[in-house]
N, C-alpha and C positions, 0 to 999 in steps of 0.2 A: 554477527547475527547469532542469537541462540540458539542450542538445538532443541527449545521449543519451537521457536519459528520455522526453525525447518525440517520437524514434525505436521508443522500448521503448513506450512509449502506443498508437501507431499502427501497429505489429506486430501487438499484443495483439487490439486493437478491429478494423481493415483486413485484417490476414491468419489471424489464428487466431478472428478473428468471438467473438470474449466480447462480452460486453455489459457486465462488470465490471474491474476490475483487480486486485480484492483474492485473497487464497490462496485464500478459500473456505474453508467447514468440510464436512471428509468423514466418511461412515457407515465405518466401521472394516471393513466386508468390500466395501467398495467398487470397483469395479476399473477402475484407474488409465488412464483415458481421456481425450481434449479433453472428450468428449460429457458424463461424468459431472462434468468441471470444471465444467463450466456448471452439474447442476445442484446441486454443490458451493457455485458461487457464490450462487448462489441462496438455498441455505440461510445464507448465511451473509447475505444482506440481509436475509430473515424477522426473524434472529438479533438484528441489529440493530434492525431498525423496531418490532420488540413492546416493544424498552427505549425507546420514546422516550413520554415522559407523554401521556397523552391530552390532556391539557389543554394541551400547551405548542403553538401555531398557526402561531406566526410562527418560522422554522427556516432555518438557515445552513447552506449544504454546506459543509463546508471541504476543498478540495481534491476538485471536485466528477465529476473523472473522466470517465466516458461520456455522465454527467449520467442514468444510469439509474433513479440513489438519488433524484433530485430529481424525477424523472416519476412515480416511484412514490407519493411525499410527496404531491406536487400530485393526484394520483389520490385520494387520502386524505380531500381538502380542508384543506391545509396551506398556507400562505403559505409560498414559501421561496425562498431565494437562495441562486444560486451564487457560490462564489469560487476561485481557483484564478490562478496567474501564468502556467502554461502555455497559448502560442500554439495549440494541436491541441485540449488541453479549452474555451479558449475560443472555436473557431470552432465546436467541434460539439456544444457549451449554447447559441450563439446561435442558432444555426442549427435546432436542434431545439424551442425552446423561446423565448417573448414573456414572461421575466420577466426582473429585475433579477439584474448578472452583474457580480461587482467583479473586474477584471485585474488582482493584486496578489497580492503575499504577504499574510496572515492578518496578521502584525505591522504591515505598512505600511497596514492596512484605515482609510482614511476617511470616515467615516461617524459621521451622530447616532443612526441608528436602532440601537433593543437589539430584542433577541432571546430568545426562551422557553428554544430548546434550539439548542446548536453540535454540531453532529455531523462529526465525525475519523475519517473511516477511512483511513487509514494515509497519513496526512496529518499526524498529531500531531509524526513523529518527523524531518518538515523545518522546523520551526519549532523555535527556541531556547527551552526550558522555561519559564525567566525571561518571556520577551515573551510565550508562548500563555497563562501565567495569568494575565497581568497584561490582556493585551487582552482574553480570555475574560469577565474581573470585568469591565472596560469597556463590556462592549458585551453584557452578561446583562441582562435584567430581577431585579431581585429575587427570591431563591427561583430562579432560572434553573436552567436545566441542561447542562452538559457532556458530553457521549458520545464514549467514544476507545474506539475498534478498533484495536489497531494490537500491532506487535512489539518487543519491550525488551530492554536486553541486561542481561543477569547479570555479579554481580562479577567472575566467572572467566573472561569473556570474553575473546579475547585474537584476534590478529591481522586476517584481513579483515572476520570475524565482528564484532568490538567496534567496525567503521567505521561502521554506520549503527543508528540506532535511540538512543533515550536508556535510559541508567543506570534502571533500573527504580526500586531502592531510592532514586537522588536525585530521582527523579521522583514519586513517592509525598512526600517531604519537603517538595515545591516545593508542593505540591499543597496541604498541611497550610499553609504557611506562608503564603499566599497564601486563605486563609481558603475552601477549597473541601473537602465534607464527603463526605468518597467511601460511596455510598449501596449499590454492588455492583461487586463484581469477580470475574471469572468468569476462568477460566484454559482458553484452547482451544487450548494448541500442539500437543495431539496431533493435535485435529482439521484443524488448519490444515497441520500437517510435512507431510503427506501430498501435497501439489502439489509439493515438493521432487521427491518420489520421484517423481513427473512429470516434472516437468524435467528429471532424471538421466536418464530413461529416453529422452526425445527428446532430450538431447544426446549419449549416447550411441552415439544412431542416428543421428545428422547426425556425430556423428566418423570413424564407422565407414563411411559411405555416402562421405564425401572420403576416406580413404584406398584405398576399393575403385575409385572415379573417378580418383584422382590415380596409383595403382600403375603402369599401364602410361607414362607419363610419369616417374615415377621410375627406370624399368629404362632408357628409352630417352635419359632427360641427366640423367645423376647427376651431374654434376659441376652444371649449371644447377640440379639439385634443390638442392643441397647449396647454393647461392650465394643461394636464394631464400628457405632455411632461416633463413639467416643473418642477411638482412634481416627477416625474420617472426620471430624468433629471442624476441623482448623481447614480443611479441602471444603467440606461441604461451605463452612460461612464464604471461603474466596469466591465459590461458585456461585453465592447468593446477591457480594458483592460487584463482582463482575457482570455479573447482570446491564448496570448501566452502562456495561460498553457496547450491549447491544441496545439499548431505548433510545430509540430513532427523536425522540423529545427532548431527552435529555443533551443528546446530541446537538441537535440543532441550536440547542438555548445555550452551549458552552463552546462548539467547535464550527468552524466554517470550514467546506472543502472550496478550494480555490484553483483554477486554473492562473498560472504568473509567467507572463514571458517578457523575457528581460534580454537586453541589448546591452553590452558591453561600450562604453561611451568612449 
């Protein structure tokens, strides 16, 4: 993981206080606040922890985040471990919690111990398809179980949109091919687009809040404006460009979020 990402970690967690990372699933007349992100988020751990087998004990976070998912597990009476390659989630799984915590990528994981159920929430789509079925089958118990939360990109995908997430339809094939028996899939992009329209709406307040701060400095060295433009020139177009990775439309029309839980055959 980058240390932009876990910049964006420690944003999330340190200055906007979530407890989660994920989009969250929202009530449809809901209205689009930090407050109800939370407990957006929230539903959308419910969401998850009711798909996880009653039987299955022993349980892997992958990509374990705030470590909120794994307190909550443990509260359950769950055995479970954290994993995650990120410096910020693993000082503050260690630090919150006295169980075992693997520093690494899911691919590079060392270990004899298997496991009942793997749980991904949106964490499936930094690991290379090929490697997370294959370590997945490795490190399952028999009858195991797989659990992915996460967002996938459609064939029609195309520019900043088609950069992160995997190919849904090849991810579905990898799945089959690698002998895992997909038991439910639930389709929640509507529910989840909806923190987009979040995000649009506070960065469109933070653009608008710099140029009402920045305007009297514009009037008074335009010529310095214009020279600092120039250098910020290649940042501002990313910023413009980026944009559609918050449009909740755009989104929808190029990426599906999908709940995929899958059996080990």
């Amino acid at each position: 993981m980058s240390k932009e990402n876990d910049r964006s970690l420690r944003f999330y967690n340190e200055v906007l206080g979530l407890n989660h990372l994920h989009y969250g699933i929202w009530s449809e007349d809901e209205e689009l606040t930090l407050s109800n992100l939370k407990n957006a988020q929230q539903r959308y751990e419910d969401f998850l922890v009711n798909r996880i087998p009653e039987q299955s004990r022993k349980i892997l976070d992958v990509g374990c985040g705030t470590s909120a998912l794994t307190q909550r597990l443990l509260s359950m009476g769950k055995e479970v471990q954290g994993l995650s390659p990120d410096e910020t989630q693993k000082n503050n799984f260690t630090q919150n919690l006295n169980v075992p915590f693997h520093h690494c990528r899911f691919e590079d994981l060392k270990t004899d111990q298997t496991f009942d159920c793997l749980v991904m929430s949106e964490s499936a789509q930094y690991i290379p398809h090929e490697k997370l079925f294959e370590k997945s089958r490795s490190r399952l118990v028999p009858k195991g179980h797989l659990l992915i939360c996460d967002y996938f990109i459609l064939n029609n995908a195309e520019g900043v949109l088609a950069k992160s997430g995997h190919n849904l339809e090849e991810f579905r094939q990898q799945a089959t091919g690698h002998q895992f028996e997909l038991l439910e899939e639930v389709d929640i992009t509507q529910e989840t687009a909806r923190t987009l329209d979040l995000a649009m709406i506070l960065a469109t307040k933070a653009l608008k809040g710099l140029e009402i701060f920045s305007e009297q400095t514009r009037k008074k060295h335009p010529i310095l404006t214009k020279l600092v433009f120039r250098i910020l020139r290649k940042k501002w177009l990313k910023i413009q460009r980026d944009k559609d990775l918050i449009d909740s439309e755009k989104f929808k029309a190029q990426k599906s979020y999908r709940l995929l839980h899958y059996q080990v055959i």
